[in-house]
C-alpha positions as CSV (number, residue, x, y, z in Angstrom):
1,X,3.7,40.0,12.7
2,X,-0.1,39.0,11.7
3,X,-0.6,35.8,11.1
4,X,-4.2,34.4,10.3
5,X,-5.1,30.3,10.2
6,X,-7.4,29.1,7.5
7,X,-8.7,26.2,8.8
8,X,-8.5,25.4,12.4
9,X,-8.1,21.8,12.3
10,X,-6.0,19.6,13.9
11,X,-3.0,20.8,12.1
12,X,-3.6,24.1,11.7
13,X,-4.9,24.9,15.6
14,X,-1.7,23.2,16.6
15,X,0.4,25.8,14.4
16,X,-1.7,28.4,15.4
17,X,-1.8,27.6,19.4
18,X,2.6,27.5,19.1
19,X,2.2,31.0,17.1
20,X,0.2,32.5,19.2
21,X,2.4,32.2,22.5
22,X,4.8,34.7,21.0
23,X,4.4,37.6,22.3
24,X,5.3,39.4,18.7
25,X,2.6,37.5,17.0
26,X,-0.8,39.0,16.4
27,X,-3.0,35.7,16.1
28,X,-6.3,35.8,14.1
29,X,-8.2,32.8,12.3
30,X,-10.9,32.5,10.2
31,X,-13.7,30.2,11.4
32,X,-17.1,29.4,11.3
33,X,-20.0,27.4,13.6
34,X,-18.8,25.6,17.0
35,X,-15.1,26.3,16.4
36,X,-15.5,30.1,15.5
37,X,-17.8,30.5,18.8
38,X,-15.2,28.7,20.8
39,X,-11.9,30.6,19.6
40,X,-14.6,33.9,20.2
41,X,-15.6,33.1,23.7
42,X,-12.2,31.0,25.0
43,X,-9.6,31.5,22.5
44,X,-7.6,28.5,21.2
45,X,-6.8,25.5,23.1
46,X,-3.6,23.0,22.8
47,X,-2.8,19.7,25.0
48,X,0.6,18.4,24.4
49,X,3.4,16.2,26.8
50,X,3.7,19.7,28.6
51,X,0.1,20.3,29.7
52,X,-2.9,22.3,28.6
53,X,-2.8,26.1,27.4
54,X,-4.7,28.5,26.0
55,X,-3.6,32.0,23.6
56,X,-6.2,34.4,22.0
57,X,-7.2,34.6,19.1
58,X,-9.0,37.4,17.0
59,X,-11.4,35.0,15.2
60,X,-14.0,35.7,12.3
61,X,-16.4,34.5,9.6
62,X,-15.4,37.2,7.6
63,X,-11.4,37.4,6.2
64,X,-12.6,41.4,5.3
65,X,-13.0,41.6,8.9
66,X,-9.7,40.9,9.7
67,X,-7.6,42.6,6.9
68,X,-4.0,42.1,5.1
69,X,-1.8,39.5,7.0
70,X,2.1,39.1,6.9
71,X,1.7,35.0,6.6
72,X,-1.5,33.2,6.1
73,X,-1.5,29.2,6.6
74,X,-4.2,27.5,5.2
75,X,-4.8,23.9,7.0
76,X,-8.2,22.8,5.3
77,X,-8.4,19.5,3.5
78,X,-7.8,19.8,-0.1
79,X,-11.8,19.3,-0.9
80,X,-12.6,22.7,0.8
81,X,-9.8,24.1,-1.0
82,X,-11.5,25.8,-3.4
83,X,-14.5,27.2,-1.4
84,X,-12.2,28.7,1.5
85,X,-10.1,30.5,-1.0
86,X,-13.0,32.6,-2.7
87,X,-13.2,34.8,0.2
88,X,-9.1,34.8,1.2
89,X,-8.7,38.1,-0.5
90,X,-8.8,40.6,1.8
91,X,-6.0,38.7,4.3
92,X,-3.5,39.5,1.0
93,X,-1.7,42.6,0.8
94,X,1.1,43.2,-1.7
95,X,3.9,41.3,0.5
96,X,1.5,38.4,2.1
97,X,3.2,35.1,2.6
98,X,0.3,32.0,2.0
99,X,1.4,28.6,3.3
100,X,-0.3,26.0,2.5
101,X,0.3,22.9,5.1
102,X,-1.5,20.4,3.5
103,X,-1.4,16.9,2.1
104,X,-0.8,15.8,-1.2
105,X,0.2,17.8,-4.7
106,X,-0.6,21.2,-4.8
107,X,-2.1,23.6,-7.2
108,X,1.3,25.3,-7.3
109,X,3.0,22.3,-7.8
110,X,4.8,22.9,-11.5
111,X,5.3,26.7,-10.8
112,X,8.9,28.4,-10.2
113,X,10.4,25.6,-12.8
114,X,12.2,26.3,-16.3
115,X,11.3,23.4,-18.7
116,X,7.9,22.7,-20.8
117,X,6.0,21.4,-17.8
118,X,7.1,25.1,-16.3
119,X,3.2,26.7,-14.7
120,X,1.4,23.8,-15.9
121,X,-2.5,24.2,-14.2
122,X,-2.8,20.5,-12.8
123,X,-7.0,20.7,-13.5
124,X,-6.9,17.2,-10.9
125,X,-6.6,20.1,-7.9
126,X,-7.8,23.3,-9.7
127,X,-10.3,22.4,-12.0
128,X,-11.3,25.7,-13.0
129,X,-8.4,28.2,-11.9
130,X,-9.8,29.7,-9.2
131,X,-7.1,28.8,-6.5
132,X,-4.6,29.8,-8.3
133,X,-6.5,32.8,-9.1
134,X,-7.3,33.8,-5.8
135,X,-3.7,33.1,-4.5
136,X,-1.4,33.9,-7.2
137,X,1.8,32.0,-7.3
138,X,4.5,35.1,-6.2
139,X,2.3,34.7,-2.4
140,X,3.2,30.8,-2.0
141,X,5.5,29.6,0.1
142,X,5.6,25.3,0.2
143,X,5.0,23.7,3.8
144,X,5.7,19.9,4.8
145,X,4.1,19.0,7.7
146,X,5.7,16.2,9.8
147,X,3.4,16.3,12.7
148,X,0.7,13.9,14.8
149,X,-2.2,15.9,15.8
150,X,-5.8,15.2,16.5
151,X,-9.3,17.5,17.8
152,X,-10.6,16.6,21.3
153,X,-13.0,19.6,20.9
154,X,-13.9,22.8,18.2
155,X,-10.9,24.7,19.2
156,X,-8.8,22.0,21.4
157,X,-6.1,20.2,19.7
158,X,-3.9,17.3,21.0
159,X,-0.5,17.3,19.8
160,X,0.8,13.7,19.7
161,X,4.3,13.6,18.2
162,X,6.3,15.8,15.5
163,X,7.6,19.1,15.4
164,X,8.6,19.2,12.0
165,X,8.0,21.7,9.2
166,X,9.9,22.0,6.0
167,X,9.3,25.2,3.9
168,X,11.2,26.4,1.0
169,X,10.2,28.9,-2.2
170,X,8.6,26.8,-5.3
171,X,11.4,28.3,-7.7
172,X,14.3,26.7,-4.9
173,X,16.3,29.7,-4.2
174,X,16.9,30.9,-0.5
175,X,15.0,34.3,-0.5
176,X,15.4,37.2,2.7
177,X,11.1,36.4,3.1
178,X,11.9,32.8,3.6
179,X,14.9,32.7,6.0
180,X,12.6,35.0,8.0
181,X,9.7,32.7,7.8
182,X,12.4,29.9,9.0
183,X,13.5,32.6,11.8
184,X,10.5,32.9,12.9
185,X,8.7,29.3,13.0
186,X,11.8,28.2,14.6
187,X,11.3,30.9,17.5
188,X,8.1,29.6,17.7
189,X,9.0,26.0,18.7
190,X,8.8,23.7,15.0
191,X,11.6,22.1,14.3
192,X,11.7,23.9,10.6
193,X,14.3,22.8,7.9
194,X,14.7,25.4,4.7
195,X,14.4,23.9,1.9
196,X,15.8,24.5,-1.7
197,X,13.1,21.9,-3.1
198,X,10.6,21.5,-1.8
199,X,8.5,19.8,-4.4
200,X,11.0,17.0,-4.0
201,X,10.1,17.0,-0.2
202,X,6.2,16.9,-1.0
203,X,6.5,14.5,-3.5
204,X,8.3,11.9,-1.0
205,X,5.7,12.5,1.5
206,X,3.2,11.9,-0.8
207,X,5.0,8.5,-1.8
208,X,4.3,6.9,1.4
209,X,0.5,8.8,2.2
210,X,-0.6,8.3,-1.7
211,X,-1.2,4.1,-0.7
212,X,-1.6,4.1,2.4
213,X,-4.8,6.7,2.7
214,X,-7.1,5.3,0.3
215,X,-7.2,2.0,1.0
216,X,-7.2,2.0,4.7
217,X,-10.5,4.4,3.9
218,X,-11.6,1.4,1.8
219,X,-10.6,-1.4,3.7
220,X,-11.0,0.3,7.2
221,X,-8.0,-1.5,8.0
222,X,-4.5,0.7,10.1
223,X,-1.9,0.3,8.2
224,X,-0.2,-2.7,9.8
225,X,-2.7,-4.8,8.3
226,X,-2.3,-3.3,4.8
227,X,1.4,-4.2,5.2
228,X,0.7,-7.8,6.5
229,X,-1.0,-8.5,3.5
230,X,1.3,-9.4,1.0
231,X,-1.2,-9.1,-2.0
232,X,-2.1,-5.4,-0.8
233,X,2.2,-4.5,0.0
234,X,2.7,-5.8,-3.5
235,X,0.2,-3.7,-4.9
236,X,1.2,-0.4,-2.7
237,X,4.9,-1.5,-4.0
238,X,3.6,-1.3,-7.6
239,X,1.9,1.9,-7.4
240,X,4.7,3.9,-5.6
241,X,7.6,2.4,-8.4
242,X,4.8,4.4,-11.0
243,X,5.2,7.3,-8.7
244,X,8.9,6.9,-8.4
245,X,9.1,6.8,-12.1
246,X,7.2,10.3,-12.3
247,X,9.4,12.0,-9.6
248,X,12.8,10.7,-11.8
249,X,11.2,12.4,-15.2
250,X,9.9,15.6,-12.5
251,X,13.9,15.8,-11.7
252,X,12.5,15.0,-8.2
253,X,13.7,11.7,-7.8
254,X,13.5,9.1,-4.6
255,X,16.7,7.3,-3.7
256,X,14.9,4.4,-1.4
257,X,12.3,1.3,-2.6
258,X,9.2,0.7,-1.4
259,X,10.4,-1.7,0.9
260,X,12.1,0.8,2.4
261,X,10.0,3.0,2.9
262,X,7.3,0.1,4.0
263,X,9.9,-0.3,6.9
264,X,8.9,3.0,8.0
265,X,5.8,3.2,8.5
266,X,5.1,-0.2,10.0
267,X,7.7,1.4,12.8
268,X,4.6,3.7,13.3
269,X,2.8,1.0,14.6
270,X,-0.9,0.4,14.0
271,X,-2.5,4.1,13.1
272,X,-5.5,4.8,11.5
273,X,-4.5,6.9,8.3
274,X,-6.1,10.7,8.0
275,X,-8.2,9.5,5.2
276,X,-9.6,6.8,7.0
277,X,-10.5,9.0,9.5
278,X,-12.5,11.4,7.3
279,X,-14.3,8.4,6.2
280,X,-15.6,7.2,9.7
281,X,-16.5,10.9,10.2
282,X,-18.2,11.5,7.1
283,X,-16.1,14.3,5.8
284,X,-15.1,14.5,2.1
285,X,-11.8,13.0,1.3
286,X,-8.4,14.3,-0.7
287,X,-8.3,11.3,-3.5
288,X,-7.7,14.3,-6.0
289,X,-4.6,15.5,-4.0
290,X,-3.3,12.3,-3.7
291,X,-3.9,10.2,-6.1
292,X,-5.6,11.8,-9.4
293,X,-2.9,15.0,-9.2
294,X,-0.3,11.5,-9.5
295,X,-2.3,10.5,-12.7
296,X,-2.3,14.0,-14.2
297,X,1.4,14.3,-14.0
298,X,2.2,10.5,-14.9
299,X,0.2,11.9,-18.6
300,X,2.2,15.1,-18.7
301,X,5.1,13.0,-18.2
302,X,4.6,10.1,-20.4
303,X,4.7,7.5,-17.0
304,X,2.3,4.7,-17.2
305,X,0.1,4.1,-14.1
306,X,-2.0,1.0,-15.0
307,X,-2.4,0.3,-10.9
308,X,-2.5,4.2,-9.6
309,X,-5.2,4.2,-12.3
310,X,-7.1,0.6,-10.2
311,X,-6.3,2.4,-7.0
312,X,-8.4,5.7,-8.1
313,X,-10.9,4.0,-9.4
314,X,-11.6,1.7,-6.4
315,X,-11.3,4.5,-4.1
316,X,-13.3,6.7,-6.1
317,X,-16.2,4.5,-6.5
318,X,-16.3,3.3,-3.1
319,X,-15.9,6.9,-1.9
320,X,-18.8,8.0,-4.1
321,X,-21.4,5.2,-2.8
322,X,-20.6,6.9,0.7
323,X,-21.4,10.4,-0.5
324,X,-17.1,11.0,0.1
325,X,-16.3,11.9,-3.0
326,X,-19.0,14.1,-4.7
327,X,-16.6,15.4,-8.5
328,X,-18.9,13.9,-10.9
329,X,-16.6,11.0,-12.8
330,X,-14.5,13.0,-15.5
C-alpha cells in the first residue's frame, strides 16, 4: 500500500511514523526546507511512552516525483490548504483515497447529502473552488483526529496522548474502500472507529475547539482560565447553543449542553489550545475553519449567530494586527 503525508506536522508525522512501521506500507511525504532535508537524510522520527524510533521515508518537494498513491493524508493547517493542494495531482490515480485530518469544517462538508443544502461550495474554506477542484469529492474520505501531539524537531514528533481516529464516507454508507482503510489504520496501531456520519462527528469536535481556539489566541490565556471566567464561559456557552442550533437544522444534532461539554475539557487541565500556539509562533491561523465556515452555514440555514459573529470579528481583527490572518475583510 502507498501512502504519502501532506504535511508533516505534528499530526501528520505521528500518523505517518505508526504507518510506516508496517512492513506492507510504502511511506512517502511531501516536504519542503528543514523537515524535507531531515526526512531525506534521517527519515522520520517519533517519541512516545514506548521510546524513540525511526522508519524511512521516500520524501520530496515535488508530488510528480512520487506518483499515484492508494491513501493520501493531508495534515496542513487549513490556511495552507489551498496552496498545498495545487500541486496534489500527480499523488491521485483513479482509486486514490485523500484524508484529510484536520480541524474544523471542511470543504467537503455538504457533499454526499440529499436535501437543498446537498454540494453546497462553503466559499468560508474554498473561496474560489480550487480544493475541491483539485481533490474532487468521489477521493475524500472524512478523518477525526483525537490525538495530543507536538514537534521537538523538523521531522521529530512527540506523541502525548490519544490514539483515536474516526473515518467514515461523506454520503454515510459503509463502503469495501473504507472498512479497508479501518482494517488497515487499525493494524497500524489507531484506535479507529467507522463511522456512518461523520459530519456529525466533525461537527461535535468542532463545538468544543470553535471557542476555545480563538480566544485563548486572543487572550493568551489555557483554557482553564477561559473557563474560570464566568463572563468568557457564558459567552463560549452562547456561541456553542448557535452552533448547536445549526447542527439540529444540519440533521447533525448534539445531545449534551455546553456545560457539559465545559466539564470536559477543564478535565484536560490547563493546555494551551493549537491556535494559541500558532499565534506565539507566528503561523497563520484556522479562524475560517472554525469559526467563519460556522457563519456560512448558520446563513444557509437560517440560524442567527449575533455572538459567533462578536467572536469572528474579535479574532479576526486582533489576528490581522499580528499579520495572522492575512483574507482581506469580506
Amino acid at each position: 500500500m502507498k501512502v504519502c503525508i501532506v504535511g508533516v506536522g505534528a499530526i501528520g508525522g505521528w500518523m505517518g511514523a505508526l504507518l510506516g512501521q508496517a512492513a506492507d506500507i510504502e511511506l512517502s511525504a511531501v516536504a519542503r526546507g528543514a523537515t524535507l532535508q531531515t526526512l531525506q537524510l534521517n527519515g522520520l522520527q517519533l517519541t512516545d511512552a514506548s521510546g524513540s524510533r525511526r522508519v524511512q521515508v521516500h520524501a520530496e518537494a515535488d508530488p510528480a516525483r512520487l506518483g499515484p498513491q492508494d491513501l493520501v493524508i493531508i495534515a496542513v493547517k487549513a490556511p495552507a490548504l489551498e496552496g498545498v493542494v495545487s500541486n496534489i495531482g500527480p499523488l491521485l490515480g483513479a482509486d486514490t483515497l485523500v484524508m484529510p485530518a484536520m480541524n474544523g469544517v471542511p470543504w467537503w462538508f455538504l457533499h454526499g447529502r440529499n436535501d437543498a443544502w446537498a454540494g453546497h461550495a462553503l466559499r468560508s474554506v474554498d473561496p474560489h473552488g480550487r480544493i475541491a477542484q483539485a481533490v474532487p469529492p468521489p477521493h475524500v474520505i472524512g478523518c477525526v483526529v483525537h490525538a495530543s501531539c507536538a514537534m521537538l524537531a523538523p521531522a521529530h514528533v512527540k506523541h502525548h496522548f490519544g490514539q483515536g481516529l474516526i473515518v467514515g464516507e461523506p454520503n454515510g454508507t459503509t463502503t469495501p474502500r473504507l472498512q479497508a482503510l479501518v482494517t488497515r489504520l487499525t493494524q497500524a496501531g489507531f484506535q479507529t472507529t467507522l463511522s456512518t456520519h461523520i459530519q456529525k462527528d466533525i461537527w461535535f469536535k468542532l463545538w468544543g475547539n470553535m471557542t476555545v481556539n480563538p480566544l485563548s489566541a486572543m487572550t493568551g490565556a489555557t483554557t482553564d482560565l477561559l473557563l474560570d471566567d464566568p463572563l468568557v464561559r457564558e459567552f463560549m456557552s452562547s456561541i456553542m447553543l448557535e452552533a448547536k442550533a445549526i447542527g439540529a437544522k444540519l440533521g447533525i444534532p448534539i445531545d449534551q449542553a455546553p456545560d457539559d461539554r465545559h466539564a470536559i475539557t477543564r478535565k484536560l487541565g490547563a493546555f494551551k489550545s493549537s491556535m494559541l500556539q500558532d499565534a506565539e509562533a507566528g503561523r497563520a491561523v484556522e479562524l475560517d475553519a472554525l469559526v467563519a465556515a460556522v457563519l456560512e452555514l448558520g446563513e444557509l440555514t437560517g440560524v442567527a449567530t449575533p455572538f459567533a459573529r462578536a467572536l469572528m470579528g474579535l479574532s479576526r481583527v486582533h489576528s490581522q494586527v499580528h499579520g495572522l490572518y492575512p483574507r482581506a475583510l469580506a
